[in-house]
Every structure is written in structure tokens, then in C-alpha cells.
BALOBA-1460 file (C-alpha; in Angstrom, 3 decimals):
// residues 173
<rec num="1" residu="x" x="37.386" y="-20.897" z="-51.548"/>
<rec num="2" residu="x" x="35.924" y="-16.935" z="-51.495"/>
<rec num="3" residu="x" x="34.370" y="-16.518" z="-47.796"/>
<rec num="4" residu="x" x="34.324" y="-13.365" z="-48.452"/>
<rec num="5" residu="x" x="30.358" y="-12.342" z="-48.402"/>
<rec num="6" residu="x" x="28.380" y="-8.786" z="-47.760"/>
<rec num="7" residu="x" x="27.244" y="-7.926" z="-44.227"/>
<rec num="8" residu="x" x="23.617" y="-7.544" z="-44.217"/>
<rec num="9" residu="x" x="23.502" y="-3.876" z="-43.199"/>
<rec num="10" residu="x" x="19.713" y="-4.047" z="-41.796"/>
<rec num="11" residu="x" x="20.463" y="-7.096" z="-39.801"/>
<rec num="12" residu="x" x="23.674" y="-4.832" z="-37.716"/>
<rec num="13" residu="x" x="21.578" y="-1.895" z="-37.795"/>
<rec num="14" residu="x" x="18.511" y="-4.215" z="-35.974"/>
<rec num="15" residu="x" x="21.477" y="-5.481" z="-34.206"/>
<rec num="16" residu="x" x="22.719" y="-2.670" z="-32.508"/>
<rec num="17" residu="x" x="19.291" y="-1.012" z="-32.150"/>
<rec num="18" residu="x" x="17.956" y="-3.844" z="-29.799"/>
<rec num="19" residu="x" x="21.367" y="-3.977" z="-28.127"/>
<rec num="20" residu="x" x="20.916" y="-0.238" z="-27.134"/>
<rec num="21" residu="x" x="17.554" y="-1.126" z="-25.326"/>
<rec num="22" residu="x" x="19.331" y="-3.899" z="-23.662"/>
<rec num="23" residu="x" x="21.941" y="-2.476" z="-22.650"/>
<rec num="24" residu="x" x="20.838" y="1.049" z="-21.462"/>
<rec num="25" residu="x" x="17.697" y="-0.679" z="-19.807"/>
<rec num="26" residu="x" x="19.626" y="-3.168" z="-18.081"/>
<rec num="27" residu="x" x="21.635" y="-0.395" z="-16.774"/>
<rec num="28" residu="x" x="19.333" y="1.552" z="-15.752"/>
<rec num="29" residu="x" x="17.699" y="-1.622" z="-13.480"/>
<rec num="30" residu="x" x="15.304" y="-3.565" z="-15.788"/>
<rec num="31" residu="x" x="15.868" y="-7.031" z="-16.295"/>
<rec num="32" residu="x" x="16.025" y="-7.600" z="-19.635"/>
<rec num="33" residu="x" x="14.275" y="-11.391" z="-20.326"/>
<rec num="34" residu="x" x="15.748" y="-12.057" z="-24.027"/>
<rec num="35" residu="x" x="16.790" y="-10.464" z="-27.200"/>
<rec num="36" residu="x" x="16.920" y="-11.226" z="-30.307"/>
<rec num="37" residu="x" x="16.497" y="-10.695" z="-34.250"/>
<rec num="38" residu="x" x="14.287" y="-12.423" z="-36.201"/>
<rec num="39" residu="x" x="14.888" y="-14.391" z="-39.544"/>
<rec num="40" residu="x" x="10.696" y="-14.615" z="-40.006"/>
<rec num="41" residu="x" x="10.560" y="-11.703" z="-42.609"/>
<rec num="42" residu="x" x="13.372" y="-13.617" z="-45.007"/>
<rec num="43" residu="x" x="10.252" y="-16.206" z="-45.124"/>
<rec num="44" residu="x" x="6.918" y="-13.698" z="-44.576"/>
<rec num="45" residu="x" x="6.581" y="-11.007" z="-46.718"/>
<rec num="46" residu="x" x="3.875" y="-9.595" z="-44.182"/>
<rec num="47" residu="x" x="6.472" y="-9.137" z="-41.666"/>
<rec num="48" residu="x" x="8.725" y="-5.712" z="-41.655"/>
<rec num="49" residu="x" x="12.253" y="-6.885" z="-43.185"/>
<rec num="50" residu="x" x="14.032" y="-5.789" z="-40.237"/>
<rec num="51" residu="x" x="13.183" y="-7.225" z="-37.134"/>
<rec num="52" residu="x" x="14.350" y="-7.688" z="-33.662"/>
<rec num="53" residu="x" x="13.173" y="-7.964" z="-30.028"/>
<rec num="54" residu="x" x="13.865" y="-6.791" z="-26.648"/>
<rec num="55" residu="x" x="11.792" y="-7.853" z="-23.754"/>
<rec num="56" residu="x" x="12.415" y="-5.234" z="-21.057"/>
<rec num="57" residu="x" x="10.997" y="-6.326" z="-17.637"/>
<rec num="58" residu="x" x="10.806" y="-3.345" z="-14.933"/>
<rec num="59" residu="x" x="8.530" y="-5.959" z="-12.474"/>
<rec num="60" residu="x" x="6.532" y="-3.786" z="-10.213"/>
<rec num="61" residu="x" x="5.860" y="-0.745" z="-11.481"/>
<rec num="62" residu="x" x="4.527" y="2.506" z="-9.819"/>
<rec num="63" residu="x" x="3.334" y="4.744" z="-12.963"/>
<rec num="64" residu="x" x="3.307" y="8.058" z="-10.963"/>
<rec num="65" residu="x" x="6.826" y="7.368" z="-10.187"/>
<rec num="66" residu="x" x="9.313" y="9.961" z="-12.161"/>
<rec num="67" residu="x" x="11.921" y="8.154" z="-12.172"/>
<rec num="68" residu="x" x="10.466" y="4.920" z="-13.062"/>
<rec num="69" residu="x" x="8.826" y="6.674" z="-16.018"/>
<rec num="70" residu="x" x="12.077" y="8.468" z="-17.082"/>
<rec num="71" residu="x" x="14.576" y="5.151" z="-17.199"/>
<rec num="72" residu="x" x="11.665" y="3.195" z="-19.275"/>
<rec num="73" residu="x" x="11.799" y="6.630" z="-21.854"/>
<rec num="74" residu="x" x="15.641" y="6.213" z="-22.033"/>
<rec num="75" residu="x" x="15.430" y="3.119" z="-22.416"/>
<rec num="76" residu="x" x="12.411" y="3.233" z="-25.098"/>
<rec num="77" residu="x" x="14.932" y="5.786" z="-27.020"/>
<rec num="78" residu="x" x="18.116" y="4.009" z="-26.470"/>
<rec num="79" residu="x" x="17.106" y="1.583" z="-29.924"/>
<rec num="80" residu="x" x="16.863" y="3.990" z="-32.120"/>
<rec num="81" residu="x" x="19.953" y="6.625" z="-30.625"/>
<rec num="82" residu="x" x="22.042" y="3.286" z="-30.883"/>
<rec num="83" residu="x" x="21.346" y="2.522" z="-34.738"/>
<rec num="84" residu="x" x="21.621" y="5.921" z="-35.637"/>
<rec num="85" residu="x" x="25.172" y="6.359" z="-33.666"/>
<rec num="86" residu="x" x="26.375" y="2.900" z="-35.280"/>
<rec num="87" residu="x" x="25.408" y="4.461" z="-38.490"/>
<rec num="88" residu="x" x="26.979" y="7.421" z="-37.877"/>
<rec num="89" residu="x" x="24.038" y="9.645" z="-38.803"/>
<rec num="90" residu="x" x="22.794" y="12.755" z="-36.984"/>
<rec num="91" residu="x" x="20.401" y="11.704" z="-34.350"/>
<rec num="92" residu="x" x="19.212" y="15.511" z="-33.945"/>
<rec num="93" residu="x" x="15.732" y="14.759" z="-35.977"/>
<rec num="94" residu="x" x="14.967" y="10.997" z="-35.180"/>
<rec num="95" residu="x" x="12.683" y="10.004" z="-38.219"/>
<rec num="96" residu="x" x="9.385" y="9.013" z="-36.558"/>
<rec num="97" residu="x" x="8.323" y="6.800" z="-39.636"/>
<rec num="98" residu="x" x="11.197" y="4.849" z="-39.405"/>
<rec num="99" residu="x" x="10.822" y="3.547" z="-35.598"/>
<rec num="100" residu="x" x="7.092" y="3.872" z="-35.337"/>
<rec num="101" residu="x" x="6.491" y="1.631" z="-32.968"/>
<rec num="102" residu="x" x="9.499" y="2.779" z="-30.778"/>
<rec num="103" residu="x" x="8.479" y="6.670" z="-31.042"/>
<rec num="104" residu="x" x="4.425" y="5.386" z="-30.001"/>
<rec num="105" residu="x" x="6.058" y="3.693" z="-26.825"/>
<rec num="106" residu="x" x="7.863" y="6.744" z="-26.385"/>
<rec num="107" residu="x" x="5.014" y="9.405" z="-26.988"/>
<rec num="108" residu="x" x="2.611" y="7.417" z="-24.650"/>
<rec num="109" residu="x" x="5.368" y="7.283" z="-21.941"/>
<rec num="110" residu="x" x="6.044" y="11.185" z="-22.345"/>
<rec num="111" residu="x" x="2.007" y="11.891" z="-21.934"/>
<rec num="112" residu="x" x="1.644" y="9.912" z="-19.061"/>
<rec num="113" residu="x" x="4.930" y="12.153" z="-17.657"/>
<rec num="114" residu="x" x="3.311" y="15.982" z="-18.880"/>
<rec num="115" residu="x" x="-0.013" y="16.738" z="-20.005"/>
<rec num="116" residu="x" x="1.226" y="20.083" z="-21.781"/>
<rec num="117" residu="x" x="2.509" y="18.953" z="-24.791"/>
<rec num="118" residu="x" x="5.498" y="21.644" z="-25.146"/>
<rec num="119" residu="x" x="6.905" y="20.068" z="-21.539"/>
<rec num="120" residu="x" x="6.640" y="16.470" z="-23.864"/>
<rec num="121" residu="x" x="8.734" y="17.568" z="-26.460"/>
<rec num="122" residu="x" x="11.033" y="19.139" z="-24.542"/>
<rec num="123" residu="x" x="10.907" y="15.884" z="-22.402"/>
<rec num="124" residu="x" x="11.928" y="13.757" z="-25.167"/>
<rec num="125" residu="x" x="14.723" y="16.090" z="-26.877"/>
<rec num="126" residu="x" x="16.328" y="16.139" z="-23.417"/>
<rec num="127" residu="x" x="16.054" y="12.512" z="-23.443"/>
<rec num="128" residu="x" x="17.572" y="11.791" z="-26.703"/>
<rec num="129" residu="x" x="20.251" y="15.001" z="-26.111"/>
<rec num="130" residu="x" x="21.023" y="12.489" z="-23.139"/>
<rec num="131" residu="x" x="21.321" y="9.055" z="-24.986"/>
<rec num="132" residu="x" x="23.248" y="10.679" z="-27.456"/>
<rec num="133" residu="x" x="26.052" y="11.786" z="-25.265"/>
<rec num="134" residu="x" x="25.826" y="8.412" z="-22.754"/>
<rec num="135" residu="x" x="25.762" y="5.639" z="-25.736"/>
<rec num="136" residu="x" x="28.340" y="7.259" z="-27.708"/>
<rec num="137" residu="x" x="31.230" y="6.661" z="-25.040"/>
<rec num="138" residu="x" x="32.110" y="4.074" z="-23.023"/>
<rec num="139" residu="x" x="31.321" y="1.949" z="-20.907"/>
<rec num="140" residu="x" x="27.776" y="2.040" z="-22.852"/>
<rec num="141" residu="x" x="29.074" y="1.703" z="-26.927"/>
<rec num="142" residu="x" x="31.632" y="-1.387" z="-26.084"/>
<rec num="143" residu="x" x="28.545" y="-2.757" z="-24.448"/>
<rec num="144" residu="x" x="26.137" y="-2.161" z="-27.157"/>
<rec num="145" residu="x" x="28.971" y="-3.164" z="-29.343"/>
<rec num="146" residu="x" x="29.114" y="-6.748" z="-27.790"/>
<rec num="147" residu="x" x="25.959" y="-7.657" z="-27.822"/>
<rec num="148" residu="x" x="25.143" y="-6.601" z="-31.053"/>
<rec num="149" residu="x" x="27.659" y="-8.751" z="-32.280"/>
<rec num="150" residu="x" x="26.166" y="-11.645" z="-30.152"/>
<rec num="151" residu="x" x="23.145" y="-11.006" z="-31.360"/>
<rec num="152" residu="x" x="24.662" y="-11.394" z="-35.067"/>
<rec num="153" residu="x" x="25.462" y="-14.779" z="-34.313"/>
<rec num="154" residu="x" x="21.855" y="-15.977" z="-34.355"/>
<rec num="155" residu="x" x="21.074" y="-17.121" z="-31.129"/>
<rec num="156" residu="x" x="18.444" y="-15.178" z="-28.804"/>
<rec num="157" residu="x" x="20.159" y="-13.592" z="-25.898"/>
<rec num="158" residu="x" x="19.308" y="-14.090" z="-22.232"/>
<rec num="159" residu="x" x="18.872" y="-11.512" z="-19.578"/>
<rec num="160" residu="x" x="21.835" y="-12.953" z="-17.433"/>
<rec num="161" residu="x" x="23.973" y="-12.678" z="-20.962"/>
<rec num="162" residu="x" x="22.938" y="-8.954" z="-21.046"/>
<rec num="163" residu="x" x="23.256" y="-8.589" z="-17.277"/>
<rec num="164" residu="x" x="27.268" y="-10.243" z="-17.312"/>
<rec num="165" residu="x" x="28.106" y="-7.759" z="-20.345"/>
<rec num="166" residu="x" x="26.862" y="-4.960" z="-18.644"/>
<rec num="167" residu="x" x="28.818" y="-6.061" z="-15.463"/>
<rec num="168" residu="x" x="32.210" y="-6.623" z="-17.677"/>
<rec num="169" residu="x" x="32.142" y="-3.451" z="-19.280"/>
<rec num="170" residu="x" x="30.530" y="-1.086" z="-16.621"/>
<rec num="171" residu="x" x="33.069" y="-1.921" z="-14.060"/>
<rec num="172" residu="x" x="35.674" y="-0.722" z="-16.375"/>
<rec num="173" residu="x" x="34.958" y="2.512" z="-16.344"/>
């Protein structure tokens, strides 16, 4: 019998971008309520082919608080700086187009931060110059690492599931 079968490359891409917001949000003091990745768009051609999920939950939230706004921007960016450092690929120029709806979060959580736009754009290249340094080494990549291969499995992941991994691997370093 031939097991042998191709990896479906946007399903570990999707894979590791939703572990990065797990993981780096979960760090950073969210709970994180589930993630997952979607089979819908194998049966809905309406739906974007790739698809996963991350429910971030910061509970109370104070909106003029700095801090509060920066760890929900790292944690917006951590998706997409996780893909692009599982694919190896220069995460200097993030591609807007290709995580819309990640960059949107992003931009409106920069504008609440600065209303002079050069202070957003430095905002967010700091921020990404920052993910791409902290999700590259450990304790963050094994982390990201697990749980995208969880995730790869099929089954949606809980909070406390993200929680324990970030536990395991964080106190290792």
C-alpha cells in the first residue's frame, strides 16, 4: 500500500498562521476561546479556499489603554509574520491583498493608537520588525510549531490546549 500523499500546502500555511495568533496572543494575556481550520471551502466555492479561525478574547477592555492596544496589534500581526516565517519568505513587505482582513484589523487598531498617519506606519513596521525577531526563535516557533500541527489533525483547538502549550514551551526557555 502507497501512504505516501502531498501535504496540502494552504492548509499548513492556514495552519501555522492561526497558530501564530494563538500563540503570541495567549502569551501576551488573551485567552484564546478556540482555533481552528475550516474544511467549508472544499464544499462552498463562495468561501476563500484557505480558511482558519482564532477567537482571541482580551475580556474587559480599556481602548485608551497603550498597552492593551499594542498586544491586540501583535497579536493581529502574529498570523500573517507566522505563515510567512514557516514559508520562509521575507516578511519585510507583508502583501496587504493577501491577509486583507488581518491588515483591516490591524489598520483600525493602529488609528485608534495615532491619528498622524506617518506615527501608524511606523507603528506597524515596528510591530512586525518585532514579531519577526520574537516568532522566529524559541520558545514562540516550537509553540507555533505544535499547534499548527494540532491544528492539522482536524479537530478545533481549545483555549486551555493553547494555554498548556504555551505553558510547556515558555517555561523552557
Amino acid at each position: 500500500m502507497d501512504w505516501d500523499w502531498e501535504p496540502d500546502e494552504d492548509e499548513t500555511h492556514t495552519a501555522y498562521h492561526e497558530a501564530g495568533h494563538a500563540i503570541v496572543g495567549c502569551a501576551l494575556g488573551a485567552q484564546i476561546d478556540s482555533v481552528s481550520l475550516s474544511q467549508a471551502s472544499a464544499y462552498d466555492d463562495a468561501l476563500p479556499r484557505r480558511f482558519g479561525d482564532c477567537l482571541v478574547n482580551w475580556g474587559r477592555v480599556d481602548p485608551s489603554n497603550t498597552w492593551q492596544q499594542q498586544r491586540e496589534l501583535l497579536t493581529i500581526l502574529a498570523g500573517p509574520i507566522a505563515e510567512l516565517t514557516y514559508r520562509n519568505e521575507d516578511a519585510d513587505e507583508i502583501d496587504e491583498a493577501c491577509w486583507a482582513m488581518d491588515w483591516a484589523q490591524a489598520q483600525q487598531c493602529v488609528s485608534a493608537m495615532h491619528s498622524d498617519s506617518r506615527k501608524q506606519a511606523r507603528t506597524l513596521q515596528q510591530a512586525v520588525g518585532r514579531l519577526k525577531t520574537v516568532i522566529a526563535q524559541p520558545p514562540c516557533w516550537p509553540a507555533i510549531a505544535a499547534l499548527a500541527d494540532e491544528l492539522m489533525l482536524g479537530d478545533e483547538i481549545d483555549g486551555e490546549q493553547v494555554a498548556e502549550l504555551v505553558r510547556f514551551w515558555f517555561s523552557r526557555s
